[in-house]
PDB file of N, CA, C and O in Angstrom:
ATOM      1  N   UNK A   1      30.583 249.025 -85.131  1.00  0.00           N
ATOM      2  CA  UNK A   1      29.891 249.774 -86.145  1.00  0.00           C
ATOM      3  C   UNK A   1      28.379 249.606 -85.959  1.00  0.00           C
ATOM      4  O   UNK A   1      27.937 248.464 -85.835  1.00  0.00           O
ATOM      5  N   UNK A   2      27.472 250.768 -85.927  1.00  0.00           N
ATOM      6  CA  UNK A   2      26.266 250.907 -86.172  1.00  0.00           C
ATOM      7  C   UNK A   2      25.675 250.303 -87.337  1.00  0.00           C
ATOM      8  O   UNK A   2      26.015 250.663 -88.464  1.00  0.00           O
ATOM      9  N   UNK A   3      24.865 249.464 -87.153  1.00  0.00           N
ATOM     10  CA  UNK A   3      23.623 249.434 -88.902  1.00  0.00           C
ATOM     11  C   UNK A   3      22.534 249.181 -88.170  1.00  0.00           C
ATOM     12  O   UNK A   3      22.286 249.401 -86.985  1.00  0.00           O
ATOM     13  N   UNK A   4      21.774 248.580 -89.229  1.00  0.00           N
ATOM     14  CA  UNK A   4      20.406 248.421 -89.077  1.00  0.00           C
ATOM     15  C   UNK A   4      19.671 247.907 -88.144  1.00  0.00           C
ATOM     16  O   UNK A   4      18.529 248.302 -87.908  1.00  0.00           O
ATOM     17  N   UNK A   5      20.358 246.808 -87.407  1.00  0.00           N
ATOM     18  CA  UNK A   5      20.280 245.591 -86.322  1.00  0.00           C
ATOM     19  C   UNK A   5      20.507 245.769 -85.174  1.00  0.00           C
ATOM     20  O   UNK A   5      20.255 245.135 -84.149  1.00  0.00           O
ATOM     21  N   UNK A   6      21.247 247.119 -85.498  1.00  0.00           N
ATOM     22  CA  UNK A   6      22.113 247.355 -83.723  1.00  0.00           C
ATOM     23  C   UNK A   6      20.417 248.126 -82.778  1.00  0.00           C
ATOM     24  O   UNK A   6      19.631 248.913 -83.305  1.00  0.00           O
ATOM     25  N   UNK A   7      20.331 247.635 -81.543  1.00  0.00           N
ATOM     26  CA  UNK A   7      19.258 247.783 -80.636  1.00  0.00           C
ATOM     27  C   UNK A   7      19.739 249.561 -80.010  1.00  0.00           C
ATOM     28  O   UNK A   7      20.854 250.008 -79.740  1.00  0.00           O
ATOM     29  N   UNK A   8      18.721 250.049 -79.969  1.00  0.00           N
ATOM     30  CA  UNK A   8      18.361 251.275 -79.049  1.00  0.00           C
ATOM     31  C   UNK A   8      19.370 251.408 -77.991  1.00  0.00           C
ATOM     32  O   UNK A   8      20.002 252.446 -77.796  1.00  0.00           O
ATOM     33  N   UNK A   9      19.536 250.049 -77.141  1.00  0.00           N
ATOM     34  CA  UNK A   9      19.725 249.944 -75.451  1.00  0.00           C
ATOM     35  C   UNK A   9      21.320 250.060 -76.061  1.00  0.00           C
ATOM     36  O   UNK A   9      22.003 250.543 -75.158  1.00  0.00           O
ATOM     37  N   UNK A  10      22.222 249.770 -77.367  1.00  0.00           N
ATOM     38  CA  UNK A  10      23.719 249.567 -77.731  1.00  0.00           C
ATOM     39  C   UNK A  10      23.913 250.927 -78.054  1.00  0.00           C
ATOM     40  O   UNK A  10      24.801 251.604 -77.536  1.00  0.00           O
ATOM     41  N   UNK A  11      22.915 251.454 -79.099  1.00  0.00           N
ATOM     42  CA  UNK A  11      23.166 253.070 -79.247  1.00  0.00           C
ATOM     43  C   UNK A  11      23.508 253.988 -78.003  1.00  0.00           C
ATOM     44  O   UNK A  11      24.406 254.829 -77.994  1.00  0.00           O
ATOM     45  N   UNK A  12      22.735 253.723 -77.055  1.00  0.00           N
ATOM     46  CA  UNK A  12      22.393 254.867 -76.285  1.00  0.00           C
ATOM     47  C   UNK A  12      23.595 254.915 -75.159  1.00  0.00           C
ATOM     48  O   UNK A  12      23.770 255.763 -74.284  1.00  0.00           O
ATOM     49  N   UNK A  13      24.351 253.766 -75.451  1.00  0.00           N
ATOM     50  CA  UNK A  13      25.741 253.818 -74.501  1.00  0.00           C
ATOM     51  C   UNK A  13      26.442 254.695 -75.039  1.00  0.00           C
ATOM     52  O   UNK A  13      27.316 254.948 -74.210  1.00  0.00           O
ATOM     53  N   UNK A  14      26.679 255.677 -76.445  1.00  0.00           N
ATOM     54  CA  UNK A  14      27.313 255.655 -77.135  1.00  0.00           C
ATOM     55  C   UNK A  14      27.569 257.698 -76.575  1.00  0.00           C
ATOM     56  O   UNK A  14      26.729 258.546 -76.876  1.00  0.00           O
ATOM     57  N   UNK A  15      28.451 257.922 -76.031  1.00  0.00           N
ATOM     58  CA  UNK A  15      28.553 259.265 -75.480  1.00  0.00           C
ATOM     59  C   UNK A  15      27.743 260.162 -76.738  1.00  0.00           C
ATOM     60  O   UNK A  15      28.184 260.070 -77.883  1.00  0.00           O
ATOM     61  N   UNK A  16      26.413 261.118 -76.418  1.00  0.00           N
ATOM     62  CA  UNK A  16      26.430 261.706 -77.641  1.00  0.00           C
ATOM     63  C   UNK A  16      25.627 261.262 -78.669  1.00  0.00           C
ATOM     64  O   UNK A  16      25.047 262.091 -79.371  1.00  0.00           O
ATOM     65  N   UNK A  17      25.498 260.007 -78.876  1.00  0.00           N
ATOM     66  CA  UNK A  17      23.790 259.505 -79.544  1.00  0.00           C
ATOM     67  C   UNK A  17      23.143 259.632 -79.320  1.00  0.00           C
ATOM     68  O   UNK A  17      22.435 259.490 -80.317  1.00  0.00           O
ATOM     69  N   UNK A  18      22.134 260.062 -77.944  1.00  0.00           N
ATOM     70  CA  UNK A  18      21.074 260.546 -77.855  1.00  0.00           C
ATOM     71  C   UNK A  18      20.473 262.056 -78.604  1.00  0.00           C
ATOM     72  O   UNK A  18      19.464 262.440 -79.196  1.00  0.00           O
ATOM     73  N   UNK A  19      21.655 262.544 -78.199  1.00  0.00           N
ATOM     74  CA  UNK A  19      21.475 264.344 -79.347  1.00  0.00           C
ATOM     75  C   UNK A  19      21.413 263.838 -80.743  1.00  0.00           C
ATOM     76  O   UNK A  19      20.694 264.638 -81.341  1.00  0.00           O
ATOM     77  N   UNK A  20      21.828 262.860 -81.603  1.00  0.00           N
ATOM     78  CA  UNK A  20      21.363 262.407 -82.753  1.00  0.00           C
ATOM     79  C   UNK A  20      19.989 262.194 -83.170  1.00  0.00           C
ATOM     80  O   UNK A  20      19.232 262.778 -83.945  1.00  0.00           O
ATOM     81  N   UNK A  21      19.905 261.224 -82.450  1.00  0.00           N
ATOM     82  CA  UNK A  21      18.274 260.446 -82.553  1.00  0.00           C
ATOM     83  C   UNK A  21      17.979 261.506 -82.411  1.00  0.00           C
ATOM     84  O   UNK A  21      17.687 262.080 -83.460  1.00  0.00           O
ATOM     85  N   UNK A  22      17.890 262.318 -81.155  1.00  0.00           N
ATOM     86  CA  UNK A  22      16.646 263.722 -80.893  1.00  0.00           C
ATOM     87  C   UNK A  22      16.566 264.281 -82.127  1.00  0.00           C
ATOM     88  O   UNK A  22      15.389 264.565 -82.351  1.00  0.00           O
ATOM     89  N   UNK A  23      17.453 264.638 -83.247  1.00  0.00           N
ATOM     90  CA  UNK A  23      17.945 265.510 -84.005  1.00  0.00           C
ATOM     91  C   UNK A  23      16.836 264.950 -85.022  1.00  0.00           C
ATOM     92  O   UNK A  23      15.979 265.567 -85.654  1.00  0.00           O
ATOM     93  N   UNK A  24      17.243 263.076 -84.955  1.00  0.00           N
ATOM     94  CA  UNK A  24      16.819 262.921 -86.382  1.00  0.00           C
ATOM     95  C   UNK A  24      15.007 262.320 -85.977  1.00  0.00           C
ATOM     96  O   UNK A  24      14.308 261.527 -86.609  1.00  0.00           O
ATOM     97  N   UNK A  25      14.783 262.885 -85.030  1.00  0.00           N
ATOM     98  CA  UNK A  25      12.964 262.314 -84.420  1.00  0.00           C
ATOM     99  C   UNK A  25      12.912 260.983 -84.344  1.00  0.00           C
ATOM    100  O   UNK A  25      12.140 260.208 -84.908  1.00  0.00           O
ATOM    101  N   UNK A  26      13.876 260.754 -83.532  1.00  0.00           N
ATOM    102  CA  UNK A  26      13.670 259.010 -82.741  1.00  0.00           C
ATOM    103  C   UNK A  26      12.520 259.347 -81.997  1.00  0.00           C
ATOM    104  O   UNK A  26      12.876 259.919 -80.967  1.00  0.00           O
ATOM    105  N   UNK A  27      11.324 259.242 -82.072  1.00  0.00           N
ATOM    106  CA  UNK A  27      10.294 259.272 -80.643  1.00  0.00           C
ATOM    107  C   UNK A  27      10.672 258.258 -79.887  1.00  0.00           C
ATOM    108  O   UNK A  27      10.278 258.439 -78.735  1.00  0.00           O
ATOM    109  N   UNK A  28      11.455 256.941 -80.059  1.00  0.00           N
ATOM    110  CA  UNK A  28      11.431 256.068 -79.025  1.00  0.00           C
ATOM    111  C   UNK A  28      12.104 256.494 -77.342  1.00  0.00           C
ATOM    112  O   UNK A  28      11.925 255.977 -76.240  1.00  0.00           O
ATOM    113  N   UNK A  29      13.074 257.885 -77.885  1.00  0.00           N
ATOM    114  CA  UNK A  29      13.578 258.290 -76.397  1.00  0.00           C
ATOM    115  C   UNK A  29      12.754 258.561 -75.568  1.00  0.00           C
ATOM    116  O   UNK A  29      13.003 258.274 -74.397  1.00  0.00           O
ATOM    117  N   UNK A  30      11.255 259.330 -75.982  1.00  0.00           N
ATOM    118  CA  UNK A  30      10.426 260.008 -74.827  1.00  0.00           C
ATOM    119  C   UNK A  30       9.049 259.115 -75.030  1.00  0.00           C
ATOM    120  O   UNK A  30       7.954 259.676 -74.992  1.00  0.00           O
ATOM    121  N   UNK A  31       9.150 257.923 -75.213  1.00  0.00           N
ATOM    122  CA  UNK A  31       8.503 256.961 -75.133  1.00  0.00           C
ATOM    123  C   UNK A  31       8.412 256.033 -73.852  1.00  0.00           C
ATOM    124  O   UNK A  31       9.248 255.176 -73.566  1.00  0.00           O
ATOM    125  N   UNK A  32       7.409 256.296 -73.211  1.00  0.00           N
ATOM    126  CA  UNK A  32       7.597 255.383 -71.923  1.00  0.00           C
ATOM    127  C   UNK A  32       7.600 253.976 -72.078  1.00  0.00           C
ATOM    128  O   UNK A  32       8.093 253.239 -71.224  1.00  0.00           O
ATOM    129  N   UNK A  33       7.089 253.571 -73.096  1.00  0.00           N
ATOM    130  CA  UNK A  33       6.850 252.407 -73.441  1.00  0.00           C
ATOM    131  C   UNK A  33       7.840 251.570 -74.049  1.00  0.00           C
ATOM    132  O   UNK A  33       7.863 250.361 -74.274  1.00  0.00           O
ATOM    133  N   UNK A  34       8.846 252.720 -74.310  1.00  0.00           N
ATOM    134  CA  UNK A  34      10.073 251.775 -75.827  1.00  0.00           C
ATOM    135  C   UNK A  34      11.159 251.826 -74.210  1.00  0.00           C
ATOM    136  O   UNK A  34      11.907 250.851 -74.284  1.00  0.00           O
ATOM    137  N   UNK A  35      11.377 252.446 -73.169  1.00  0.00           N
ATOM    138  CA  UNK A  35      12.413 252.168 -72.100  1.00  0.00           C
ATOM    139  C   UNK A  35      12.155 250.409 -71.983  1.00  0.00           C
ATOM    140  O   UNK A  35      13.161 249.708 -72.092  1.00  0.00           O
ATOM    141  N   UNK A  36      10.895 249.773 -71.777  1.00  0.00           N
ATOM    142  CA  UNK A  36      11.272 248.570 -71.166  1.00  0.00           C
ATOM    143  C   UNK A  36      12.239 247.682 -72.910  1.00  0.00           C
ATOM    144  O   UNK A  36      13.149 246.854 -72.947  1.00  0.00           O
ATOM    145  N   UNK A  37      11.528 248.323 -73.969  1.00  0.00           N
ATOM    146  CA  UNK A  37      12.071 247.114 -74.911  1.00  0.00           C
ATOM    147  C   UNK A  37      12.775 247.612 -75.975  1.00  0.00           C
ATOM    148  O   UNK A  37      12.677 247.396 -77.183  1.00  0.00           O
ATOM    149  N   UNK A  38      14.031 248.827 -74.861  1.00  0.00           N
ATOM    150  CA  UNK A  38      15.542 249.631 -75.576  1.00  0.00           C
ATOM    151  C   UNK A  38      15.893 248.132 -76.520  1.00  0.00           C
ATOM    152  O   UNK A  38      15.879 247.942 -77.736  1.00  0.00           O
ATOM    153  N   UNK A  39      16.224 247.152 -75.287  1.00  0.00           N
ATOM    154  CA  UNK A  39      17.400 246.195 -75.919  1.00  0.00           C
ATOM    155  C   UNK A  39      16.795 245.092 -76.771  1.00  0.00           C
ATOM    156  O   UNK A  39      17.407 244.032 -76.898  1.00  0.00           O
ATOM    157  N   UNK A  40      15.195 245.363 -77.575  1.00  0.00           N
ATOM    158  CA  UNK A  40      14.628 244.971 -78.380  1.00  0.00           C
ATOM    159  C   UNK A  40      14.253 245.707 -79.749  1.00  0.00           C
ATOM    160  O   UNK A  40      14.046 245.097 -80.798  1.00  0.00           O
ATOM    161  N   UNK A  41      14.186 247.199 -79.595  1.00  0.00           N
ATOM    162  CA  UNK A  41      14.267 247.903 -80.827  1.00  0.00           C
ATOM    163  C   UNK A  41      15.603 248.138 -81.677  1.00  0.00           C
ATOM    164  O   UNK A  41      16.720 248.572 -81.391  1.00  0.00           O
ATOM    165  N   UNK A  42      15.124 247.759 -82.610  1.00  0.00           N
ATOM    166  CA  UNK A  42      16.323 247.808 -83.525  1.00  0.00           C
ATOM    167  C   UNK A  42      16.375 249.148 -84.326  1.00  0.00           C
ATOM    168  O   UNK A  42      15.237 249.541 -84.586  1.00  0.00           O
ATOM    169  N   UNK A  43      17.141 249.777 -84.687  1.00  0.00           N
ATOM    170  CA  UNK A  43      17.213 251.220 -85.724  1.00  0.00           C
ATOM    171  C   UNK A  43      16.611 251.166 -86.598  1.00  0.00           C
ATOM    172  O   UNK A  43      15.767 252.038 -86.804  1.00  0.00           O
ATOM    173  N   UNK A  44      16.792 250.163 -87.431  1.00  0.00           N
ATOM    174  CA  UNK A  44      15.963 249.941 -88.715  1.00  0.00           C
ATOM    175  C   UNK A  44      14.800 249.983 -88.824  1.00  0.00           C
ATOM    176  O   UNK A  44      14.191 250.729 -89.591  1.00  0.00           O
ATOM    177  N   UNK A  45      14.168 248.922 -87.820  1.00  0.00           N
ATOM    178  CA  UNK A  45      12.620 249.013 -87.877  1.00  0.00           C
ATOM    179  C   UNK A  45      12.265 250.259 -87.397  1.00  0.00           C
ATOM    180  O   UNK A  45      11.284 250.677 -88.012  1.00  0.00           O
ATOM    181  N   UNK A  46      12.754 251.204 -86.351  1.00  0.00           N
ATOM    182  CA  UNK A  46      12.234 252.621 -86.101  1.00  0.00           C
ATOM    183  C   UNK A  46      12.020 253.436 -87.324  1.00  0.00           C
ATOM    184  O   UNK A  46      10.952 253.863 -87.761  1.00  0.00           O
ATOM    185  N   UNK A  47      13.601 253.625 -87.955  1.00  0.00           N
ATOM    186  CA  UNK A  47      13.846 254.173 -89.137  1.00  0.00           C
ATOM    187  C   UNK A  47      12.558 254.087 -89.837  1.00  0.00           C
ATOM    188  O   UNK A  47      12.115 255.209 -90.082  1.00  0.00           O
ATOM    189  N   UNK A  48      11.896 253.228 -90.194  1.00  0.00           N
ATOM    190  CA  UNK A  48      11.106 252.479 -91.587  1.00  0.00           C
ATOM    191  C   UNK A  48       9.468 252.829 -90.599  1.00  0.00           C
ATOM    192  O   UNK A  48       8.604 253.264 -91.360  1.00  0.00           O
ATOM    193  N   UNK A  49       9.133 252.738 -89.565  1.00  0.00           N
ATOM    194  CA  UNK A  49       7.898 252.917 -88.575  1.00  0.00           C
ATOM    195  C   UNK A  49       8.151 254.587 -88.798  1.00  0.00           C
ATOM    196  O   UNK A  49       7.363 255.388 -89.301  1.00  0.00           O
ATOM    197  N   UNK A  50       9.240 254.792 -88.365  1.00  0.00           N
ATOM    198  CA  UNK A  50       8.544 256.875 -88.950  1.00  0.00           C
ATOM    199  C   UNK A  50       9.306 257.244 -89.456  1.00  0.00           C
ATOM    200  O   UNK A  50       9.998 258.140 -88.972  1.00  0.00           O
ATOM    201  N   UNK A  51       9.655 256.467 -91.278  1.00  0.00           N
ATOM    202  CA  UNK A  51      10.030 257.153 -91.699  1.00  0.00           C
ATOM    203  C   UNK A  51      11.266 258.635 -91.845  1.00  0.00           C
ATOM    204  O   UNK A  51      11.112 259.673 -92.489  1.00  0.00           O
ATOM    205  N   UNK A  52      12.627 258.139 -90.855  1.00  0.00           N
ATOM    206  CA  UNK A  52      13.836 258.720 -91.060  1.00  0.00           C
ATOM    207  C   UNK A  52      14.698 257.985 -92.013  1.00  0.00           C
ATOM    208  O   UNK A  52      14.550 256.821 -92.386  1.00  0.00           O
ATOM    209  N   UNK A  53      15.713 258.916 -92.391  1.00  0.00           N
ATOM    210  CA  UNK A  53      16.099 258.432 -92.931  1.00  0.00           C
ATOM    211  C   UNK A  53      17.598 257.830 -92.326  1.00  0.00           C
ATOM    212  O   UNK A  53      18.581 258.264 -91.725  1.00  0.00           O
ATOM    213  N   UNK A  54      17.173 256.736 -92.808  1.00  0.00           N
ATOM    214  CA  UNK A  54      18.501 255.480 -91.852  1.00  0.00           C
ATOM    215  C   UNK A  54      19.909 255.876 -92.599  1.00  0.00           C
ATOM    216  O   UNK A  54      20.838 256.124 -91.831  1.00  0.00           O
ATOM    217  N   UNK A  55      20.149 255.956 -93.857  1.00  0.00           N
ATOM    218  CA  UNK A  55      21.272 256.682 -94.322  1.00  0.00           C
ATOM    219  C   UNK A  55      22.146 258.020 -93.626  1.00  0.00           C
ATOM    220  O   UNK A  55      23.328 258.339 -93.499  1.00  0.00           O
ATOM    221  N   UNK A  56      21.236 258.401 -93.380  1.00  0.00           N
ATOM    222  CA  UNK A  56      21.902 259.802 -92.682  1.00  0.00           C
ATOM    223  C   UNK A  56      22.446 259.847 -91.386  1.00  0.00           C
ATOM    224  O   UNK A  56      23.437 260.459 -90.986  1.00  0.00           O
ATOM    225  N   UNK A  57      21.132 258.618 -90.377  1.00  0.00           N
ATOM    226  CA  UNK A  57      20.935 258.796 -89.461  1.00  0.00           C
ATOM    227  C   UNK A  57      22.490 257.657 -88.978  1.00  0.00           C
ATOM    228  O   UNK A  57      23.107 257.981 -87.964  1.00  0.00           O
ATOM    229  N   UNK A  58      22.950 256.447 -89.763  1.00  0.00           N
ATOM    230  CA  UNK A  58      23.713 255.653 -89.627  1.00  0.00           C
ATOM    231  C   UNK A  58      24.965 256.219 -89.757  1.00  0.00           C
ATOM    232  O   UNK A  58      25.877 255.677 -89.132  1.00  0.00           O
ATOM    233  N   UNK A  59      25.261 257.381 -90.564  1.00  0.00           N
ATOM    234  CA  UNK A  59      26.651 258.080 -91.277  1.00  0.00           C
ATOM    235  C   UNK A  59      26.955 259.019 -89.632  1.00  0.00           C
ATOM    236  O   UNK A  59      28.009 259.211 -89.025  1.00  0.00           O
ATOM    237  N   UNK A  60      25.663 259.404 -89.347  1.00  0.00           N
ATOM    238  CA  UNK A  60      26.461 260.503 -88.337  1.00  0.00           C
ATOM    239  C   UNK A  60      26.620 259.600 -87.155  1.00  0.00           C
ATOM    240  O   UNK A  60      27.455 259.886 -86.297  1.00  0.00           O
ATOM    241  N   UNK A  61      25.683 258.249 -87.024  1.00  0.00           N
ATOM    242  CA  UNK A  61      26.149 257.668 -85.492  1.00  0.00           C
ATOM    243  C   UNK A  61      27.268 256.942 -85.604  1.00  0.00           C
ATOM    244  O   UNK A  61      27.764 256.534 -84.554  1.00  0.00           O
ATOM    245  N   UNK A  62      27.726 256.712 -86.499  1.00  0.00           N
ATOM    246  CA  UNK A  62      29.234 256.101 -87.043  1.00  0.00           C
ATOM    247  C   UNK A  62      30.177 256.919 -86.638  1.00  0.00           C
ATOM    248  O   UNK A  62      31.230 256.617 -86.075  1.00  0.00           O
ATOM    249  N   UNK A  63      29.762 258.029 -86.950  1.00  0.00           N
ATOM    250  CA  UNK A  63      31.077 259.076 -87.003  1.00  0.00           C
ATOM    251  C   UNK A  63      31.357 259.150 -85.462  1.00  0.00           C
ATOM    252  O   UNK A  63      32.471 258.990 -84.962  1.00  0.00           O
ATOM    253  N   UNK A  64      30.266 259.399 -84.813  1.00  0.00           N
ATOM    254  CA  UNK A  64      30.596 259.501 -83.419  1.00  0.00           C
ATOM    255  C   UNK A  64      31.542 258.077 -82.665  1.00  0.00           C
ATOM    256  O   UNK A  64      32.277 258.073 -81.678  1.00  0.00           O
ATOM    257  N   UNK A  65      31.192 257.095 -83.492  1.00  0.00           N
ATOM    258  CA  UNK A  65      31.850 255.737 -82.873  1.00  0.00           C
ATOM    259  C   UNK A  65      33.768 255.766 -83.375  1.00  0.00           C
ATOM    260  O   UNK A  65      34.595 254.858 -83.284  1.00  0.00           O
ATOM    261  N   UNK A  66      33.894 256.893 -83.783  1.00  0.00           N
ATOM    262  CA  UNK A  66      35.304 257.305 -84.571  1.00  0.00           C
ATOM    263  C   UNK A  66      35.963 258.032 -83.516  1.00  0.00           C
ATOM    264  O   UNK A  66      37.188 258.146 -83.573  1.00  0.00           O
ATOM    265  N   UNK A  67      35.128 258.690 -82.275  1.00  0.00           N
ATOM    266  CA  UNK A  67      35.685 259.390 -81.508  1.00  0.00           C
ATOM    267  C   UNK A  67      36.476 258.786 -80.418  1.00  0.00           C
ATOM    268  O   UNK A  67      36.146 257.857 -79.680  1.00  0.00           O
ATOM    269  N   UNK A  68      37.580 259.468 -80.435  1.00  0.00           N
ATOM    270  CA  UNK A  68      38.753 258.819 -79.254  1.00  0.00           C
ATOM    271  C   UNK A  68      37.529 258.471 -77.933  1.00  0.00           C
ATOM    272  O   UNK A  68      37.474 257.339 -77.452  1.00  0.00           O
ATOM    273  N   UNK A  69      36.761 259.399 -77.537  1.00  0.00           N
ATOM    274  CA  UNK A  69      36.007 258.955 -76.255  1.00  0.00           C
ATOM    275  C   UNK A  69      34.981 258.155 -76.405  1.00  0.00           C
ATOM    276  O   UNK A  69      34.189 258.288 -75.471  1.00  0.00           O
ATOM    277  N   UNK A  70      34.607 257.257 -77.309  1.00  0.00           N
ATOM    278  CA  UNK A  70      33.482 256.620 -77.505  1.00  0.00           C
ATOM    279  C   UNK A  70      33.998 254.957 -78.318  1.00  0.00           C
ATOM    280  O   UNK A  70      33.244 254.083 -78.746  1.00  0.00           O
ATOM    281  N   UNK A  71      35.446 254.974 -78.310  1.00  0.00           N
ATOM    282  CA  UNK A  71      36.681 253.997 -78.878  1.00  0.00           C
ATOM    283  C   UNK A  71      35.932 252.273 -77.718  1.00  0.00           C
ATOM    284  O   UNK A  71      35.739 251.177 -78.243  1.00  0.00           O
ATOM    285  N   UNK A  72      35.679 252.567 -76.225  1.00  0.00           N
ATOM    286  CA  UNK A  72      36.217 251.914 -75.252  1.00  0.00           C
ATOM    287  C   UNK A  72      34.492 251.469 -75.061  1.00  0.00           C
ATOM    288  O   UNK A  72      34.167 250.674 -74.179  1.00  0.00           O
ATOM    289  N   UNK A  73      33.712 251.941 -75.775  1.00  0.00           N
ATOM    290  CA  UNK A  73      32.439 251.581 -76.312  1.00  0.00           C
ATOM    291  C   UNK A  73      31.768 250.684 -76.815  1.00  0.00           C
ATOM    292  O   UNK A  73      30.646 250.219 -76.618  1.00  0.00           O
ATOM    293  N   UNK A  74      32.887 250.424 -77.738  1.00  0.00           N
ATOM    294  CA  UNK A  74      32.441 249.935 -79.228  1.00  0.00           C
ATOM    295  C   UNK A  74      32.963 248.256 -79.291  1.00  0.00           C
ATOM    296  O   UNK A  74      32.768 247.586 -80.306  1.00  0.00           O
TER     297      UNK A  74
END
């Protein structure tokens, strides 16, 4: 399960989370700077630095972790 704690570098294994974040304005994807420290950013603190909203953004990356192809992931 996704929350607040889980790092960038755990999301982004996740078939299909990247089209999220894009969705919900993660800038950390096209950030040259956030690639070296994926497996140091946490969701939360992004969330709260620009202001998304982590509720929304946590419900739909969950849902994706529900998917038969993203099971062997998690």
């Amino acid at each position: 399960m996704i929350n607040r704690n889980t790092t960038l570098k755990e999301i982004l294994k996740i078939k299909g989370a990247s089209e999220i974040l894009l969705k919900h304005r993660v800038p950390c994807l096209t950030c040259p700077f956030a690639d070296i420290e994926m497996d140091k950013l946490k969701l939360g603190k992004i969330s709260k630095m620009y202001s998304i909203d982590i509720d929304k953004l946590l419900k739909e990356l969950n849902k994706l972790t529900r998917q038969p192809d993203n099971q062997a992931t998690n």
